[in-house]
C-alpha positions in Angstrom: 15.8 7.7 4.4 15.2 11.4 5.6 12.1 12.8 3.9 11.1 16.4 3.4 10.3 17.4 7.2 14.1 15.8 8.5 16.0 17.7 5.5 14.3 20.8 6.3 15.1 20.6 9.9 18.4 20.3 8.8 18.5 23.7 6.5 16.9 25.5 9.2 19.6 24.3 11.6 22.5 25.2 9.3 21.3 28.4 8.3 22.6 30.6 11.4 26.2 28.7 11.5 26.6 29.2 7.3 24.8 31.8 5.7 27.2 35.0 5.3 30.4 32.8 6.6 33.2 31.7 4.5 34.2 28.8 3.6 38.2 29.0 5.1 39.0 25.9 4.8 37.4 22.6 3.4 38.4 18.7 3.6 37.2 16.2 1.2 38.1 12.4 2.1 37.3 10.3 -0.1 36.4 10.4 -3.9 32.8 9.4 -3.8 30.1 9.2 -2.1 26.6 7.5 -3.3 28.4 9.3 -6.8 31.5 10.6 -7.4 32.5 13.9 -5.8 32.9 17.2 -8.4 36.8 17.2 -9.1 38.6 19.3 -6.9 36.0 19.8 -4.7 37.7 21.1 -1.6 39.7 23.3 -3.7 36.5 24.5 -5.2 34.7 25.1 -1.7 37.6 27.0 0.0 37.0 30.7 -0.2 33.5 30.4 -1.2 31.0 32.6 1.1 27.7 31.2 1.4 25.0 33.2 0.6 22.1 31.6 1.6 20.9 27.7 2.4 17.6 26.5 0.2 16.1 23.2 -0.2 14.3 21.4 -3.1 12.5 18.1 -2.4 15.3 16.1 -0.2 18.3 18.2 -1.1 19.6 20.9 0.8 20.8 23.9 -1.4 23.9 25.9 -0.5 24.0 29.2 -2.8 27.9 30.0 -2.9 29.2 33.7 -4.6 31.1 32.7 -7.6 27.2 31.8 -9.0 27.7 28.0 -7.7 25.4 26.0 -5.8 26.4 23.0 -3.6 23.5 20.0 -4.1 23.5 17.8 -0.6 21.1 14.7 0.0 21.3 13.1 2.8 21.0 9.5 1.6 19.8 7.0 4.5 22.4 8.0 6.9 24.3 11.0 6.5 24.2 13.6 9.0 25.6 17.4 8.6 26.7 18.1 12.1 27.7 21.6 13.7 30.4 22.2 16.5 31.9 25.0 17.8 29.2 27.4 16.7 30.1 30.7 18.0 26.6 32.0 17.6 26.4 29.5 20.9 23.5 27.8 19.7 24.6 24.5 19.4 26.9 24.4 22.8 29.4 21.3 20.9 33.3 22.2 20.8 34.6 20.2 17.7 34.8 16.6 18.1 37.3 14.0 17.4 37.5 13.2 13.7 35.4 9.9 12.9 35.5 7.3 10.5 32.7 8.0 8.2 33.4 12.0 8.3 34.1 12.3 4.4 33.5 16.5 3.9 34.2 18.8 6.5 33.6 22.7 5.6 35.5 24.7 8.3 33.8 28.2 8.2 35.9 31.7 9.0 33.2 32.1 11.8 34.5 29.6 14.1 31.4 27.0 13.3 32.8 23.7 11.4 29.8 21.8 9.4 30.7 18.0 9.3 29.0 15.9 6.6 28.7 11.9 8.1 27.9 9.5 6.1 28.8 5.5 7.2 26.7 3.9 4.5 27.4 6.3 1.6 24.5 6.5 0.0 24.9 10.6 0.6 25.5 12.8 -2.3 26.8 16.0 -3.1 27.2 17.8 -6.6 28.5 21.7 -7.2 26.5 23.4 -10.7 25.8 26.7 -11.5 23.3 28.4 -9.7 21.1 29.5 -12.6 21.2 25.8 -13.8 20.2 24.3 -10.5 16.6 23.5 -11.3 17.7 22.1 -14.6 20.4 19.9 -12.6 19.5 16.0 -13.3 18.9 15.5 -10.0 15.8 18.1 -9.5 14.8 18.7 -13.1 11.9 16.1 -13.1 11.0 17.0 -9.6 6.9 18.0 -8.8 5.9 21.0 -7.3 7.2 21.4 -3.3 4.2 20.2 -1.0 3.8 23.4 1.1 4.4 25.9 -2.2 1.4 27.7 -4.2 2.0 25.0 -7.4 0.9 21.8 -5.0 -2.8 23.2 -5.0 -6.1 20.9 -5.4 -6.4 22.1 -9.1 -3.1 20.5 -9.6 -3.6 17.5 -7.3 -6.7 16.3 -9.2 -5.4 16.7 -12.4 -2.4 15.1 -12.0 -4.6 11.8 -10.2 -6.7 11.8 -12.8 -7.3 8.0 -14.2 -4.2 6.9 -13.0 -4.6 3.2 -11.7 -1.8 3.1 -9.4 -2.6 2.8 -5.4 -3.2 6.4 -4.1 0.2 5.8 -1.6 2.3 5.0 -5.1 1.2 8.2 -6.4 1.5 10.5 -3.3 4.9 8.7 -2.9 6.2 9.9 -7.2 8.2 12.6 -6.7 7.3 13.9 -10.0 3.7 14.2 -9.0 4.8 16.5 -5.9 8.2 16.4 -4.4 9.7 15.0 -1.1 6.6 13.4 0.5 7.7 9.9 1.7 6.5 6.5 3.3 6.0 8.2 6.8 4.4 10.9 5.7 1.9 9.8 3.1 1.0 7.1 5.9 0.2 9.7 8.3 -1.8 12.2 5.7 -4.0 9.1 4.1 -5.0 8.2 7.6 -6.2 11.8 8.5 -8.0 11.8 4.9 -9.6 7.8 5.7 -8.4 6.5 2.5 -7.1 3.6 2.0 -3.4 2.8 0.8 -4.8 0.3 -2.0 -7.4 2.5 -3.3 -7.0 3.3 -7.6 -5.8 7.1 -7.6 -8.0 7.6 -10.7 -11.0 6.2 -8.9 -10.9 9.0 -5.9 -13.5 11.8 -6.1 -12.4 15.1 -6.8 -13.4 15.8 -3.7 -11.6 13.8 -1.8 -8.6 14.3 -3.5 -8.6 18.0 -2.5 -8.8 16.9 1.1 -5.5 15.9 0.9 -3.5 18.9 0.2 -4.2 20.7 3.0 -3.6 17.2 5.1 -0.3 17.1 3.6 0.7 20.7 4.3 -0.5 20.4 7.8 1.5 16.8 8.7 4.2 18.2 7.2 4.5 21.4 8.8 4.1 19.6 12.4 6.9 17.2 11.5 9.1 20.3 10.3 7.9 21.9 14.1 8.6 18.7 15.9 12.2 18.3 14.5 11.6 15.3 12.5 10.9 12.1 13.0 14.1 10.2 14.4 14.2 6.8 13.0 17.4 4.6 13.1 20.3 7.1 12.1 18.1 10.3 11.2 19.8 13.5 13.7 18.9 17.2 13.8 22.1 19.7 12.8 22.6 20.0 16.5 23.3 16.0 16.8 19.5 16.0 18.9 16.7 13.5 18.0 13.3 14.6 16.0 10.1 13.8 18.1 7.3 13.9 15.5 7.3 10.1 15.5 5.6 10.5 19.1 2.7 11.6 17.8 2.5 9.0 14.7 -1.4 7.7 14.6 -0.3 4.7 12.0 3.1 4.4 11.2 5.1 1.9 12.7 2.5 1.2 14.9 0.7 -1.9 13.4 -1.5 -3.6 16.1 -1.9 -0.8 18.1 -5.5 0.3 18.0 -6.7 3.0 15.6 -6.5 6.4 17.2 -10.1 7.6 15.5 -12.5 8.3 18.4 -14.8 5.3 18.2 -13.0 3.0 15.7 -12.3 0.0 17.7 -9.7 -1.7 15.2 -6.2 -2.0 14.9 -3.4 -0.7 12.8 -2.7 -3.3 9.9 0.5 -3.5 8.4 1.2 -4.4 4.6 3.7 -3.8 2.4 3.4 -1.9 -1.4 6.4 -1.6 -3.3 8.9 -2.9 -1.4 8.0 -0.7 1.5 5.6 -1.1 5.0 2.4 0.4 4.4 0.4 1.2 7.4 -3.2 2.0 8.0 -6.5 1.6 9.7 -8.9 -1.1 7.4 -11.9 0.2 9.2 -11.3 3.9 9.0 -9.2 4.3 5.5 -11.4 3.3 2.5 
């Protein structure tokens, strides 16, 4: 599933084709997606200008006048593709329609924004725009990882005698928002802490090491594009390259890429998901 850095990459990417273009035309179809759509949905979109493209955690945020938002998330495989972007930024005349293309927002600026989904697990919801933190989707939601709320202060408080592994809690979503498995691999490695270890039972100390980890992964990933993994494109239909420069994630028996540890990456699984990490660096 896209995490924070891939749905970011997609904003910034959608920005300069939608923000301050209409919505002339839309096309919704199918019903549903992961959910069921909003009724009328294309009838609601038409018209609309778009006034500017947010994100909160893993969903992409399109302020419309009228005082609506559209919600998006990605799910594991939907895509939100650009052609014929007259800005000339993207260089792709519209395709052919496809199979899985279930919304298609033609804008009054030439650009048409083509949300692809084949497994359906994508979502999209319309609410009004003072209402959108409140929205059941984002409500419970922990601060964003690169705002002023996800600060040390915060961070240790919030780890604070909780027993669960220190990847569980990094990975809650109500304890910050949008970190996910690839991420939280990456930043506990750069911290040397292992996956297993009690979040409760992590100094203070180094628990504040890890905000400015986080921040600092994640702000290369957003750089790099991404990381392209399976069905995971950029706006412009291009691949994400952060995965390049992964030091543990899918990378279990390579050898450990701390100077001077001369072990290899170890693979186990927590939750239900691959957990990667170094057992002679992370502790």
């Amino acid at each position: 599933m896209p995490e924070m850095p891939e749905v970011e990459t997609v904003r910034r990417g959608l920005t300069p084709a939608m923000e301050g273009a209409v919505i002339a035309r839309a096309e919704v179809n199918r019903p549903d997606l992961r959910w069921p759509l909003p009724q009328n949905l294309a009838g609601r979109l038409t018209g609309r200008r778009v006034l500017r493209l947010g994100r909160r955690s893993k969903y992409i945020l399109v302020a419309l006048d009228g005082d609506e938002t559209l919600i998006i998330h990605l799910g594991m495989s939907g895509r939100m593709l650009i052609s014929g972007d007259p800005l000339g930024q993207f260089h792709h005349d519209h395709p052919a329609a496809q199979k899985h293309d279930h919304v298609v927002l033609h804008m009054d600026n030439g650009a048409r924004i083509t949300f692809n989904d084949a497994r359906r697990f994508g979502a999209m919801d319309l609410c009004p725009s003072l209402d959108t933190e409140a929205h059941w989707l984002i409500r419970s939601l922990g601060p964003e990882p690169l705002g002023n709320g996800f600060n040390e202060t915060y961070l240790i408080a919030r780890l604070k005698g909780r027993m669960t592994p220190i990847k569980a809690a990094l990975l809650d979503q109500k304890i910050v928002a949008g970190l996910g498995n690839i991420y939280v691999c990456e930043v506990l490695h750069r911290a040397g802490i292992s996956p297993r270890r009690q979040a409760g039972r992590i100094a203070a100390r180094r628990v504040a090491t890890l905000v400015p980890l986080v921040r600092d992964v994640l702000s290369e990933a957003i750089e790099a594009g991404g990381s392209s993994l399976r069905d995971y494109r950029q706006a412009d239909g291009e691949l994400g390259y952060f995965q390049h420069t992964f030091r543990v994630y899918d990378r279990e028996g390579a050898p450990c890429p701390t100077p001077g540890c001369d072990s290899r990456i170890r693979r186990i699984v927590q939750s239900g998901r691959s957990t990667f990490y170094c057992p002679n660096c992370q502790r």
